[in-house]
C-alpha positions in Angstrom: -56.1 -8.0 65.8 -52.8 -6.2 66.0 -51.2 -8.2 63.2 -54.3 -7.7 61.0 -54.2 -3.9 61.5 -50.4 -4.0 60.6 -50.8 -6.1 57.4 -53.9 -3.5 56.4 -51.5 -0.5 57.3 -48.4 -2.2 55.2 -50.7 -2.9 52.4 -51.9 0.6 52.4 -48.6 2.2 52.5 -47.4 -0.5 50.0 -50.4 1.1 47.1 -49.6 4.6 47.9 -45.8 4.2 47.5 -46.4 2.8 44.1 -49.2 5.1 43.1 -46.8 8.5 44.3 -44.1 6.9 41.8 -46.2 6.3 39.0 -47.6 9.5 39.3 -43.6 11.2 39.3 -42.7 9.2 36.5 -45.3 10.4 33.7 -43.1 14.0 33.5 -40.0 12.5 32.5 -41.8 9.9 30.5 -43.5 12.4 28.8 -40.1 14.3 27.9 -38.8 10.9 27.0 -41.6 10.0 24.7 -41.3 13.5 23.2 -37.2 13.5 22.5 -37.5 9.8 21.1 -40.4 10.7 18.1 -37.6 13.8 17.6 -34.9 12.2 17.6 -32.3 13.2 20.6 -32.6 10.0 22.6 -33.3 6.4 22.6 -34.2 2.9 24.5 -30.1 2.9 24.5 -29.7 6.4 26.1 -32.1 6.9 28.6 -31.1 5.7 32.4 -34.6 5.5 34.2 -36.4 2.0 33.5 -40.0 3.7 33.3 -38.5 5.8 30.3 -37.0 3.3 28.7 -40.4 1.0 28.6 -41.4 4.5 27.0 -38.8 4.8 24.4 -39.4 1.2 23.2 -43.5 1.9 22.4 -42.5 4.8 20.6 -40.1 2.9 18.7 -42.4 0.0 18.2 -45.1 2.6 17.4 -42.9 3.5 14.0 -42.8 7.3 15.6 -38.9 7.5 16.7 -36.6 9.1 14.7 -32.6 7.8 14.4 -31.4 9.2 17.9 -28.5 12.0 17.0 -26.3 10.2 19.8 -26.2 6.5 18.6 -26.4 8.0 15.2 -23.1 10.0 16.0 -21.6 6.9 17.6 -21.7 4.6 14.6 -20.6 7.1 12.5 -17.2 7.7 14.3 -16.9 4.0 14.4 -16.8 3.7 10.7 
C-alpha cells in the first residue's frame, strides 16, 4: 500500500510540474511569436526550446519577417 501511495503521489507531482511550466512558458512564447511575425528575432536567436518550437510555426505559418539580427549578420559577411 505504501509503494502505491508513493507512485500516485510521484505521478501527481510529475503532472503538476509539467502543467506549472507549460503554463510559464506561454508569456515568453507569446513575446516570441510576436517579435518573429515583426521581425526582431528568429528560430536562430531565441535560447528557450518552447520559443523556438514557436518561432518555427510562425515561420512555417508564412508570418515571419527577415529577423534584423541574422539579416545584419549576412550582410557584414558579404
Amino acid at each position: 500500500m505504501k509503494t502505491l501511495n508513493r507512485w500516485v503521489g510521484l505521478t501527481l507531482m510529475t503532472a503538476l510540474l509539467s502543467l506549472a511550466s507549460n503554463a510559464f512558458a506561454g508569456e515568453c512564447c507569446k513575446k516570441t511569436e510576436d517579435n518573429v511575425k515583426a521581425g526582431k528575432a528568429c528560430a536562430k536567436c531565441v535560447v528557450d526550446q518552447c520559443c523556438k518550437d514557436t518561432a518555427k510555426k510562425v515561420a512555417d505559418k508564412g508570418e515571419a519577417k527577415t529577423c534584423e539580427k541574422c539579416g545584419a549578420k549576412k550582410e557584414e559577411k558579404k
